[in-house]
C-alpha positions as CSV (number, residue, x, y, z in Angstrom):
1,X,47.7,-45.0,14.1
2,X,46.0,-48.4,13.4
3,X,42.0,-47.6,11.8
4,X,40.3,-47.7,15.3
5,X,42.6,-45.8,16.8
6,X,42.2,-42.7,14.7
7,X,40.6,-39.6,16.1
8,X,40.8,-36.0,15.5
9,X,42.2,-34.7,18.2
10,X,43.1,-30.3,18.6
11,X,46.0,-29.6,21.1
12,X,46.9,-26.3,22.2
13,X,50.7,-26.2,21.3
14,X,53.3,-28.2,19.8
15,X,54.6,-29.8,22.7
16,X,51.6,-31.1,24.0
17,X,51.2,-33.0,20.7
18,X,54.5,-34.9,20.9
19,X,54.2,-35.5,24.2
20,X,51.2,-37.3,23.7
21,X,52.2,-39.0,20.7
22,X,55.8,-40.3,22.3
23,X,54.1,-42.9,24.4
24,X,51.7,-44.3,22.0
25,X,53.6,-44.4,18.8
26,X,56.2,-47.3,17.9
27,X,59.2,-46.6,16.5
28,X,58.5,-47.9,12.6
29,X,56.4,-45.1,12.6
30,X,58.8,-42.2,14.0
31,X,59.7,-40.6,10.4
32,X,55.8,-40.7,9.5
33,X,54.8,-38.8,12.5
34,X,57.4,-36.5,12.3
35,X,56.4,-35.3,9.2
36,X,53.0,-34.6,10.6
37,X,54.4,-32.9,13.2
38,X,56.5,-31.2,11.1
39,X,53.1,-30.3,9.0
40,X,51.8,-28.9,12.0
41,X,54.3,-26.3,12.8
42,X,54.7,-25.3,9.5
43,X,50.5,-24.4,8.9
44,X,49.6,-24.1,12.6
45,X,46.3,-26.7,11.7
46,X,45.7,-30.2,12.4
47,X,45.9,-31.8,9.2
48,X,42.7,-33.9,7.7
49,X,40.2,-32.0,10.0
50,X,36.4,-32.8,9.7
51,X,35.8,-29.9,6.9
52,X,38.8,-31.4,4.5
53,X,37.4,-34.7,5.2
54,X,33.5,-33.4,4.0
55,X,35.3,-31.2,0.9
56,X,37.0,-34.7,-0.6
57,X,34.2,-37.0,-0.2
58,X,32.3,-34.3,-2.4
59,X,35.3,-34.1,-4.6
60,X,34.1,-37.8,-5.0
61,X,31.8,-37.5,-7.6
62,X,32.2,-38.6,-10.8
63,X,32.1,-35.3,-12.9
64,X,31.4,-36.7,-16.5
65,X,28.1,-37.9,-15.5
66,X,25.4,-35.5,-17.3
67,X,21.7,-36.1,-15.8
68,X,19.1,-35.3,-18.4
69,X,17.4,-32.0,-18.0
70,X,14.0,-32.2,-16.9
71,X,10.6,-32.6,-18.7
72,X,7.8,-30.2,-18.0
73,X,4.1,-30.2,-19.0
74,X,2.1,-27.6,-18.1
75,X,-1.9,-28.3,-18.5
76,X,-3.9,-25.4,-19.1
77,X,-2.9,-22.4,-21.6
78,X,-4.4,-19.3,-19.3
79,X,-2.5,-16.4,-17.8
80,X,-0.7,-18.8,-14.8
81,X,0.0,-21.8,-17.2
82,X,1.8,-19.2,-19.6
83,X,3.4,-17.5,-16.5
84,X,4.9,-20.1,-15.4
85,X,6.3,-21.6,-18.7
86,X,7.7,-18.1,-19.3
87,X,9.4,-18.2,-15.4
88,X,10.7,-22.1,-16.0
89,X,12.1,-20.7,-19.5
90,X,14.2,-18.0,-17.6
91,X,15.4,-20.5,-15.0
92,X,16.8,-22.4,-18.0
93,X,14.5,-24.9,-18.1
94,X,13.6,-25.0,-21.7
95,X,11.9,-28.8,-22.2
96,X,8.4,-27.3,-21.6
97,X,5.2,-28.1,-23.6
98,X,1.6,-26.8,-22.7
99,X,-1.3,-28.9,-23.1
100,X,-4.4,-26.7,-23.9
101,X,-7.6,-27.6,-23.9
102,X,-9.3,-24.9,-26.7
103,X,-8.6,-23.8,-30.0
104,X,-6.8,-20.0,-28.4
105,X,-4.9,-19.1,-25.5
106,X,-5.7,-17.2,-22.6
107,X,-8.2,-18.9,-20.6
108,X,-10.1,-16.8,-19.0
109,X,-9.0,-13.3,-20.7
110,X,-11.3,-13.1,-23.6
111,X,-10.6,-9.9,-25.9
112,X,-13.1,-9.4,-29.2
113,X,-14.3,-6.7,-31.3
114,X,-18.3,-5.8,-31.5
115,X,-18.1,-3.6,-34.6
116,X,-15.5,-1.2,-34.4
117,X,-15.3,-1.5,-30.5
118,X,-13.0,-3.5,-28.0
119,X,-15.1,-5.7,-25.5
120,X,-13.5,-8.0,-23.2
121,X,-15.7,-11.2,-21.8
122,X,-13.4,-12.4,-19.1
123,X,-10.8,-10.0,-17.1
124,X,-11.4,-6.6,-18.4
125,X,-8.7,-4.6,-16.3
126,X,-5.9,-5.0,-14.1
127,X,-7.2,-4.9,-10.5
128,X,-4.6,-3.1,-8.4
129,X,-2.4,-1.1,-11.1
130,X,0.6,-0.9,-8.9
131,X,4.3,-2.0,-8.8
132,X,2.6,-4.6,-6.0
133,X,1.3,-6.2,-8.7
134,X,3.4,-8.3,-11.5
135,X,0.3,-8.5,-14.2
136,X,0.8,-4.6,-14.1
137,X,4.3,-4.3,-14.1
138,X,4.6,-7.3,-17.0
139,X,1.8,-5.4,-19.1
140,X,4.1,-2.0,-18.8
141,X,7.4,-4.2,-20.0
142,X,4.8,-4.9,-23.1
143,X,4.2,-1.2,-23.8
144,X,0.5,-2.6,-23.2
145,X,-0.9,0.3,-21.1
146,X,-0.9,4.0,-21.5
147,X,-1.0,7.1,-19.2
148,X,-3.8,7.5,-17.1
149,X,-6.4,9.7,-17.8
150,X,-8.7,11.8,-15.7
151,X,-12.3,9.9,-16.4
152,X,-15.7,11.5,-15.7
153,X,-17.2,10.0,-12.5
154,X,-20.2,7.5,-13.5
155,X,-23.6,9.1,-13.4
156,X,-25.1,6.3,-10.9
157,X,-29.0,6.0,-11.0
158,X,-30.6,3.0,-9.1
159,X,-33.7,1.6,-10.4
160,X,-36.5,-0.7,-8.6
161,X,-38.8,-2.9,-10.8
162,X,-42.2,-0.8,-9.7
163,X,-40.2,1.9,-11.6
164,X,-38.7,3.7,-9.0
165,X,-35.5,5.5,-9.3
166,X,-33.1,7.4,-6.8
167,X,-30.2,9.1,-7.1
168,X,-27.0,7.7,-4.9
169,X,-26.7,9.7,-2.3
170,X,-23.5,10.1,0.4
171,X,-25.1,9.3,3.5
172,X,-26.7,5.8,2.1
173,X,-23.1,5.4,0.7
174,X,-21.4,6.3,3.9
175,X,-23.0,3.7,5.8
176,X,-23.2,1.1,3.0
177,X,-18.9,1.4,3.6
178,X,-19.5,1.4,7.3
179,X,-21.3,-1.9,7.2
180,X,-18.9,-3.5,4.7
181,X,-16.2,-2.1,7.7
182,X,-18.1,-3.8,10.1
183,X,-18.0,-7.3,8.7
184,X,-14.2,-7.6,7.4
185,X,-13.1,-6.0,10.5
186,X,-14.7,-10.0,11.4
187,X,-11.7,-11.7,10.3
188,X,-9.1,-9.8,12.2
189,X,-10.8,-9.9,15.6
190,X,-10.4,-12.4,18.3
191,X,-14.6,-12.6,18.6
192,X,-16.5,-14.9,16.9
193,X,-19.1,-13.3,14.8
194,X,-22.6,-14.0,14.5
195,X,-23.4,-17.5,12.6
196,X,-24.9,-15.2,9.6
197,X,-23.6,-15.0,5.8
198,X,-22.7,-12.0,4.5
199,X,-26.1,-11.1,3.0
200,X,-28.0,-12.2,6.9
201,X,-25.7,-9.7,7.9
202,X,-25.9,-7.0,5.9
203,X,-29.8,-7.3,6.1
204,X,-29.7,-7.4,9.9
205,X,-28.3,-3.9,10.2
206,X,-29.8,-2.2,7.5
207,X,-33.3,-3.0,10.1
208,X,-31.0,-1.3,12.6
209,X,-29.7,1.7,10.5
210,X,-33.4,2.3,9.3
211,X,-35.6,1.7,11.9
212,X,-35.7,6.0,12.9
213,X,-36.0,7.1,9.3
214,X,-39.2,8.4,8.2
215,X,-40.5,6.6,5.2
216,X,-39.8,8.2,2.0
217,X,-36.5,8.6,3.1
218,X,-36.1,5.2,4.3
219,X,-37.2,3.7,0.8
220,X,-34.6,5.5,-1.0
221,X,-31.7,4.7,1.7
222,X,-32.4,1.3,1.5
223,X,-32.8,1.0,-2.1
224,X,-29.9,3.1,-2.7
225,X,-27.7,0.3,0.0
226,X,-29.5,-2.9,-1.9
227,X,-28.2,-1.1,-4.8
228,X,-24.6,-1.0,-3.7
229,X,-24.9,-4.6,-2.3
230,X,-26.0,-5.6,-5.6
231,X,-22.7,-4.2,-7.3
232,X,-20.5,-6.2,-4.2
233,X,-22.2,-9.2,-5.4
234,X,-21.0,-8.8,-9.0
235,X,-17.5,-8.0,-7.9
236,X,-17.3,-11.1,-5.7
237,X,-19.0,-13.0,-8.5
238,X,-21.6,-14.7,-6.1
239,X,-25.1,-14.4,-4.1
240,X,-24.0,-13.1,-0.8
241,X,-26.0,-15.8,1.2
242,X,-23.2,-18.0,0.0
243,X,-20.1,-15.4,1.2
244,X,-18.6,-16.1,4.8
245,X,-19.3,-13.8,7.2
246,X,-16.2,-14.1,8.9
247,X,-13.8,-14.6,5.9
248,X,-15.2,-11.5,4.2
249,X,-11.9,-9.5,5.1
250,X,-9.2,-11.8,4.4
251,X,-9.3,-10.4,0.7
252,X,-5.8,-7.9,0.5
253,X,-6.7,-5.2,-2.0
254,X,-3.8,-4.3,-4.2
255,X,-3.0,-0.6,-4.2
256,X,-3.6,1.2,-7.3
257,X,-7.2,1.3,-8.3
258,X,-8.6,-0.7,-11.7
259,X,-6.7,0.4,-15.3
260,X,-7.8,-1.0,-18.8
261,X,-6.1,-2.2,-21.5
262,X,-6.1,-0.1,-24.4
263,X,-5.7,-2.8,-27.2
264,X,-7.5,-5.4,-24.5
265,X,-6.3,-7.9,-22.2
266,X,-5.2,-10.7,-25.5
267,X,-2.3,-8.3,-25.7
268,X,-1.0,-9.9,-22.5
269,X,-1.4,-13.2,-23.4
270,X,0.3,-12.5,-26.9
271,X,3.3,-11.3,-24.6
272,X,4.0,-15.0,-22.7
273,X,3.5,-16.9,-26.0
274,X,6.6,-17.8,-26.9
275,X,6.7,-22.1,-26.0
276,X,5.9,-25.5,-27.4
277,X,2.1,-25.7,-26.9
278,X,-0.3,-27.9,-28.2
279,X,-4.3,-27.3,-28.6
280,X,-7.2,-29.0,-28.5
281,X,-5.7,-31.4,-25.6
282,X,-7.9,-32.0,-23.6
283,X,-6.7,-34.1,-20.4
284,X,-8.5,-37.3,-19.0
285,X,-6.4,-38.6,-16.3
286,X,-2.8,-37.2,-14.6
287,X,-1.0,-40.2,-13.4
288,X,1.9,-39.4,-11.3
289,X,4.5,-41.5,-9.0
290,X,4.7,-44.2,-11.7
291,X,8.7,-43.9,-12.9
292,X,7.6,-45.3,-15.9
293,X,10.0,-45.3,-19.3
294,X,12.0,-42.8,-16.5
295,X,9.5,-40.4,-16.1
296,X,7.1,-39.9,-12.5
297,X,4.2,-38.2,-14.4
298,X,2.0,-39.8,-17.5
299,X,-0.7,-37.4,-19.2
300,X,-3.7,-39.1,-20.8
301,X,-5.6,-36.7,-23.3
302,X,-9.2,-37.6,-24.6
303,X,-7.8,-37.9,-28.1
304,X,-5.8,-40.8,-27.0
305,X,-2.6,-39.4,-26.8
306,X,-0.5,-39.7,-24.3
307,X,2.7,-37.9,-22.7
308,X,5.1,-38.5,-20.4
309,X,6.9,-36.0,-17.9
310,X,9.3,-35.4,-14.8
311,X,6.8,-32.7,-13.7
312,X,3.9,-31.9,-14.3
313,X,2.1,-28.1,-13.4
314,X,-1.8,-28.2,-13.1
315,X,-3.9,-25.0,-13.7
316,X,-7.0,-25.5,-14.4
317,X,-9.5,-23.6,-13.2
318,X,-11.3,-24.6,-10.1
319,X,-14.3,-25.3,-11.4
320,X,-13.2,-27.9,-13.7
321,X,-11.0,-29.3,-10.3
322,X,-14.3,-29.5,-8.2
323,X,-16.1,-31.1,-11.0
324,X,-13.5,-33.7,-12.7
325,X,-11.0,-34.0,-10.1
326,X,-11.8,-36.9,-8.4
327,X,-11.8,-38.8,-11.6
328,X,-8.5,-36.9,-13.0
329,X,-5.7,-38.1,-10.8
330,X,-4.2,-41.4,-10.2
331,X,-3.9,-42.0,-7.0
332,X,-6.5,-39.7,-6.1
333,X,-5.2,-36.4,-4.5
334,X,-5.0,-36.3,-0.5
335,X,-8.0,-35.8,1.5
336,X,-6.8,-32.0,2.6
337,X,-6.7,-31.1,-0.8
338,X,-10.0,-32.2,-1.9
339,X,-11.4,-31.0,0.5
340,X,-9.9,-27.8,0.1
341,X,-11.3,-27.9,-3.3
342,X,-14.7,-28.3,-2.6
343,X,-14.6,-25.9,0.5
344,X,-13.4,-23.0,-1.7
345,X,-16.7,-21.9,-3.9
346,X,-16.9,-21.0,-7.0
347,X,-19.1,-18.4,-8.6
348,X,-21.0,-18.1,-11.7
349,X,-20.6,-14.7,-13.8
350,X,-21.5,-13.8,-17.1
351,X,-21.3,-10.6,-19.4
352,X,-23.8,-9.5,-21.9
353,X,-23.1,-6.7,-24.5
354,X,-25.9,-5.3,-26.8
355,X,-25.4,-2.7,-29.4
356,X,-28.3,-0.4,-30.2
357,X,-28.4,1.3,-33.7
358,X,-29.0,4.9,-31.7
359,X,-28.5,5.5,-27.7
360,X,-31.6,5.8,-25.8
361,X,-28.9,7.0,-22.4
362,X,-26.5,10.2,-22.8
363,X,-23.6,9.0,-24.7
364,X,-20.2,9.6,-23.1
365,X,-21.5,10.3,-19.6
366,X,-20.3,6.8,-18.4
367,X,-24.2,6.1,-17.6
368,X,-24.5,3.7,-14.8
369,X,-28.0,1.7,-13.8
370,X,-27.6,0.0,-10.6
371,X,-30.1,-2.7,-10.2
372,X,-32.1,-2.2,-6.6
373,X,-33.6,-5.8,-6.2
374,X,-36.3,-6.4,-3.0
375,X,-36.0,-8.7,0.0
376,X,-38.8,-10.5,-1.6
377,X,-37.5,-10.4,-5.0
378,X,-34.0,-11.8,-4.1
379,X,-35.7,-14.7,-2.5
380,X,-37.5,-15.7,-5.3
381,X,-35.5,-15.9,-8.4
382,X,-37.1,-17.3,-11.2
383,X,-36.0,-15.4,-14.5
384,X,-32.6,-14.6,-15.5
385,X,-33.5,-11.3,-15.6
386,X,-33.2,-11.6,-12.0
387,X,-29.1,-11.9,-11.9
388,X,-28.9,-8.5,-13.4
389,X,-26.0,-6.3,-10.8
390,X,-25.3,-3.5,-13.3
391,X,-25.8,-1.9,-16.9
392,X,-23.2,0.4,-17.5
393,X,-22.3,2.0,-20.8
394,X,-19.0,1.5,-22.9
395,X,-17.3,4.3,-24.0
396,X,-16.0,4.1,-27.5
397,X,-17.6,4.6,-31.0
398,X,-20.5,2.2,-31.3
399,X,-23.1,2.6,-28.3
400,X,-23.3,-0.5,-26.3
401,X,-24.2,-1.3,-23.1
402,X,-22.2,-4.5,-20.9
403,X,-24.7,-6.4,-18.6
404,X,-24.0,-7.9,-15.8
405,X,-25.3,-11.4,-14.3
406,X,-23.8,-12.9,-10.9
407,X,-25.4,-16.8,-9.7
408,X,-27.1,-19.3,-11.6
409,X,-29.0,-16.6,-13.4
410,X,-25.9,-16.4,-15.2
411,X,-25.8,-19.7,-16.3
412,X,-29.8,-19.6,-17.7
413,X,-28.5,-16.2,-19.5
414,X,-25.7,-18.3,-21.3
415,X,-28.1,-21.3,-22.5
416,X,-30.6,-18.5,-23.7
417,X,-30.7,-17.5,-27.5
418,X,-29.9,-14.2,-28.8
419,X,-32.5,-12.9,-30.0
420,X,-34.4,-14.2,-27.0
421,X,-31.9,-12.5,-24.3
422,X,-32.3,-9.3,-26.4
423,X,-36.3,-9.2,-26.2
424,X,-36.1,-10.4,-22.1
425,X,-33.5,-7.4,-21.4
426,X,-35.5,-4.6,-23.7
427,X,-38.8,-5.7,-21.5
428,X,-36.8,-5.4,-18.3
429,X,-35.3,-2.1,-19.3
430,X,-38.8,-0.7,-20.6
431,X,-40.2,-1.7,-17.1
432,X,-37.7,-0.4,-14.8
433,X,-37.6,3.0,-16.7
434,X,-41.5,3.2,-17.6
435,X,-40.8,3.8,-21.1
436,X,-42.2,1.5,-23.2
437,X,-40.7,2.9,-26.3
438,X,-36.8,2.4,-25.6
439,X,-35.2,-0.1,-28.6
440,X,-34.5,-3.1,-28.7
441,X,-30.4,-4.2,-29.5
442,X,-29.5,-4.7,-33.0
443,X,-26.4,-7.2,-31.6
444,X,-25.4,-9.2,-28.8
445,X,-22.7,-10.5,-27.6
446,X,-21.8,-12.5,-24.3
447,X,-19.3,-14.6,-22.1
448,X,-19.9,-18.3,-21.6
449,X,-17.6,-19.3,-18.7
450,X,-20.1,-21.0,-17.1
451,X,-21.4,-23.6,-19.4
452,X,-17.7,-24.2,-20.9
453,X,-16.8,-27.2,-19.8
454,X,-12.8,-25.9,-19.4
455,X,-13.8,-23.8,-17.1
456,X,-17.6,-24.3,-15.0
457,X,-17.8,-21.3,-13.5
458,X,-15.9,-17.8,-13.5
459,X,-14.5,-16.2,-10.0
460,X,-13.6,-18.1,-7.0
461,X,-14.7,-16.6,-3.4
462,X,-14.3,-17.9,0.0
463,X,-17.8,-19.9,0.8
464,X,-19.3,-20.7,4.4
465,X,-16.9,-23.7,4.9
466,X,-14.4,-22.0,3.8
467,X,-11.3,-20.7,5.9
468,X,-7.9,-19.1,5.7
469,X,-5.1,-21.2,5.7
470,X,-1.5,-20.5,6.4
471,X,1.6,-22.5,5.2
472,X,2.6,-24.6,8.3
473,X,0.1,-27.6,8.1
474,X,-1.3,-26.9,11.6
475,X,-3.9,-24.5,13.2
476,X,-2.1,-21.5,14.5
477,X,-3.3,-17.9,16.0
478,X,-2.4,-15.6,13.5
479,X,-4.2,-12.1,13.7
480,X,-6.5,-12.4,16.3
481,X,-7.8,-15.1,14.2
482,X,-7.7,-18.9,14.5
483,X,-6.9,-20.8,11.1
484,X,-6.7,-24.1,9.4
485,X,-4.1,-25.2,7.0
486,X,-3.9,-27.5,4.3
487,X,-1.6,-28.1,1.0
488,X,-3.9,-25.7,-1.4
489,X,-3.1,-22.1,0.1
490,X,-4.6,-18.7,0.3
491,X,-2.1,-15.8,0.4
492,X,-2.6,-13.0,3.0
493,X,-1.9,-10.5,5.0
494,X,-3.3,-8.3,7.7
495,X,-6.3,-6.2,7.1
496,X,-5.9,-2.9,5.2
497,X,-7.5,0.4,6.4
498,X,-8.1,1.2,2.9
499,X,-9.4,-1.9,2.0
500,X,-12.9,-1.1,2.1
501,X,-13.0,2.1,0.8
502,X,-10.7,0.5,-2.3
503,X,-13.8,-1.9,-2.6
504,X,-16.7,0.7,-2.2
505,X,-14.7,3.2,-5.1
506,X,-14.5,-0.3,-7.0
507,X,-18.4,-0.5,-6.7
């Protein structure tokens, strides 16, 4: 059939076919149809049918051409930078070179000895030891954890600064979970909840809950619940004035409780370590969608070198993204996600170890202080002293106590001297126990995430812009709650029923 003629046409038999094709074919072309015809009875298909026609044209290309395997830089040598240079690596993607900043991998998982002891200053457990969770089931690949073992439950005592002290009892902890209930069960329901933060809110009922108990009763139920509240603010790594209200639940608890490492968390890190990285490369400027030399992504580094990529993986920490990132991409990244940036907050945490020569605490008890700060106290913080959550003793051979400080506190603790933070924390201790003869430390050690300036901070939290986002660039109604997206994305799922308890046992 002449070009414009042709169609693929599907008869129902034989017959119809050469009926049709009798009046419109000339006879030059009679043996050339009959062998289609013939073609036709013999396979019972109409030959060149759309799918042959799609299978040759993809038979089309050329099948010597090699492309060039793809260049990868991944900026940032921390537990996800490694992670995913170990993932590209099985995929078979092997052109892979991490740029990091410091002289040691590991970013935030900081593992060093004080004497003959293990401390870590950055993650010191796996949160959510579970199959659910792939840090735990990478870690038991490594032979990096060992069988649980049936620990002593932490002797709790909670201390005021007028040198008070209380015992935790269950009903202030019963309703300390009840009100923690009450505010994530926020983020599920269809109600908007009350234009407070999570510490407004918190206050608010304790009036409530209080208001019928007679007085020395009440003092030590509400110092008991500050004292709790105090140990939520260390775990979220923020003040809780600054802690949505309404986004409070949207944290998924992974099943499985909190397990150390034995060796410390380095021992992880040493596990992914097997690519091309470089150190001390620090990066001033990402500049992507240039095809230059053949490559979409150029890396400037503060040394003055300079590398050139097909891809390019970014993860630093957000704290360094809020502070530099308008300044480290060219073009700029989009308004959603720089906004998302500085939406998402941020929170300053620091850890202080001091080792005493003899233990003033019973050693081996897993002694806890829980720090029960005032209304009036909270609103004025002046010292670092002030940032103080939790002193809690680590078990091992040397006697040392880990301190913990949450909000800018922590960052006056870091800029502090030794020897100064060790005379500040002795005073505090002799004042909250009245014993004015307790030691001082005869070392100290402590973290220093939020000065660093690879890092500016330690834990991220959802903050009172903040929202939940979901993948589909659009608001949409997903449990009961309505929610914003945008390109940076929050995993979650619905609300747990343990999930609160999993947090209070966590306290």
């Amino acid at each position: 059939l002449p070009q414009k003629n042709r169609r693929v046409v599907i008869f129902p038999s034989l017959e119809m076919f050469v009926s049709w094709t009798n009046g419109f074919v000339k006879q030059s072309r009679c043996l050339q149809l009959c062998r289609t015809v013939s073609n036709v009875a013999k396979h019972k298909i109409v030959p060149n049918c759309l799918m042959t026609a799609v299978n040759e044209r993809a038979k089309c290309v050329t099948p010597h051409i090699k492309t060039r395997p793809p260049t990868v830089i991944i900026i940032g040598g921390g537990l996800a930078g490694l992670s995913a240079a170990e993932r590209l690596e099985k995929a078979g993607i092997h052109d892979v070179t991490i740029l990091e900043a410091q002289k040691e991998l590991g970013g935030r998982i900081k593992t060093c000895k004080m004497n003959r002891t293990n401390i870590e200053l950055g993650a010191y457990h796996i949160e959510g030891a579970s199959v659910a969770n792939p840090v735990y089931n990478l870690a038991n690949v490594e032979c990096l954890l060992c069988p649980r073992m049936q620990k002593k439950p932490r002797k709790e005592f909670y201390f005021t600064t007028d040198g008070r002290m209380a015992l935790g009892y269950d009903e202030a902890k019963m309703w300390c979970e009840k009100i923690l209930h009450e505010a994530a069960s926020f983020f599920t329901s269809s109600q908007e909840p009350p234009q407070w933060n999570l510490h407004e809110y918190v206050e608010e009922r304790l009036r409530t809950i209080t208001m019928n108990l007679p007085g020395e009763a009440r003092q030590d139920f509400i110092m008991c619940v500050n004292g709790l509240m105090n140990c939520l603010k260390a775990k979220v790594g923020e003040d809780l004035r600054n802690i949505s209200l309404k986004q409070f639940g949207s944290a998924i608890e992974i099943p499985g409780g909190n397990l150390k490492f034995p060796g410390g968390a380095l021992g992880l890190v040493k596990s992914l370590y097997n690519c091309n990285v470089l150190f001390e490369k620090v990066v001033q400027k990402i500049c992507y969608g240039t095809n230059t030399l053949g490559h979409r992504v150029i890396i400037q580094c503060c040394d003055g070198s300079g590398y050139c990529c097909d891809y390019v993986i970014v993860t630093v920490s957000l704290g360094v993204l809020k502070t530099l990132g308008d300044m480290m991409f060219q073009p700029r990244l989009p308004p959603k996600k720089t906004s998302a940036i500085q939406r998402l907050g941020f929170g300053f945490l620091t850890v202080i170890h001091f080792q005493y020569a003899k233990p003033f605490w019973n050693k081996g008890e897993n002694f806890t202080m829980r720090i029960s700060w005032s209304k009036q106290e909270t609103e004025f913080m002046t010292d670092w002293v002030q940032g103080i959550c939790t002193v809690m003793e680590i078990v091992g051979p040397d006697h040392i106590l880990k301190v913990t400080v949450v909000g800018r506190e922590a960052e006056w603790a870091e800029k502090m001297n030794d020897k100064s933070l060790a005379e500040e924390f002795t005073s505090f201790i002799r004042k909250l126990t009245g014993d004015g003869s307790l030691p001082c430390p005869t070392d100290v050690i402590k973290s220093h995430w939020c000065n660093n300036i690879h890092f500016y901070g330690s834990k991220s939290y959802l903050g009172l812009g903040s929202t939940v986002l979901t993948p589909n660039n659009k608001k949409v109604q997903s449990r009961g709650c309505v929610q914003e997206t945008t390109e940076l994305r929050i995993q979650t799922g619905s609300l747990n029923k343990n999930f609160l308890k999993i947090v209070y046992k966590q306290l």
